[in-house]
C-alpha positions in Angstrom: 8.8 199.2 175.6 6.4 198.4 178.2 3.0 200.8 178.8 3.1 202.5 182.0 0.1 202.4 184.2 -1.0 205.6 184.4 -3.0 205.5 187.7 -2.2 208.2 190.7 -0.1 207.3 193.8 -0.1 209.2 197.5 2.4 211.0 199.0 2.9 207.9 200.9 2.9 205.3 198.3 5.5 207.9 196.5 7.5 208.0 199.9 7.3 204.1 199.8 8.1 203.4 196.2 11.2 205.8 196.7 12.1 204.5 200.0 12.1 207.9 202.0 9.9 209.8 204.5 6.6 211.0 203.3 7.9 214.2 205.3 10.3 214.1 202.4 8.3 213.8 199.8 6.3 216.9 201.2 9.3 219.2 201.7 10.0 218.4 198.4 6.5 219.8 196.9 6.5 223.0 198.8 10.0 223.6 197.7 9.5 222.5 194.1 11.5 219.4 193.5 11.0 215.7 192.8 8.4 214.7 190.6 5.6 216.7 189.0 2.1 216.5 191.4 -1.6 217.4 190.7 -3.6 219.0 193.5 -7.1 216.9 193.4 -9.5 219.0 196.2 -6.9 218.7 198.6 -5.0 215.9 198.3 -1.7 215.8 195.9 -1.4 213.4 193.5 1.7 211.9 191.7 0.7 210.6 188.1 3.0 207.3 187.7 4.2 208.4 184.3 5.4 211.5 186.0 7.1 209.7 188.2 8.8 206.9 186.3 10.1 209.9 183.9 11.2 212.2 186.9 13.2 209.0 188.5 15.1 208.4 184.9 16.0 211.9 185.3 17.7 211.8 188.4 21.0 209.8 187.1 24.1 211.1 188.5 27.7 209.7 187.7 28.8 206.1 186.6 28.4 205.1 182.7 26.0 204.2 180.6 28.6 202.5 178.1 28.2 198.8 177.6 
């Protein structure tokens, strides 16, 4: 398995790796959902790791069988 980078993104990189509105990604903080963030001063920060793991955990329907 491949090492993960584990540098920080922006709300806006996060919107733009996901493909959705950073206004998104925001709602989803204040609310609690989507991936796990660190406040740093004030800016939020989204740990790649966290990110990668939270996205693997968002699988809904279909199969897996090969």
């Amino acid at each position: 398995m491949e090492a993960i980078s584990d540098c920080w993104l922006t709300r806006q990189e996060l919107a733009d790796r996901l493909k959705v509105p950073v206004a998104t990604v925001s709602q989803w903080a204040t609310r609690g959902k989507g991936p796990r963030f660190a406040r740093i001063g004030k800016y939020s920060r989204y740990r790649l790791s966290d990110v990668v793991a939270w996205e693997n955990s968002q699988g809904v329907g279909g199969s897996d069988a090969a």
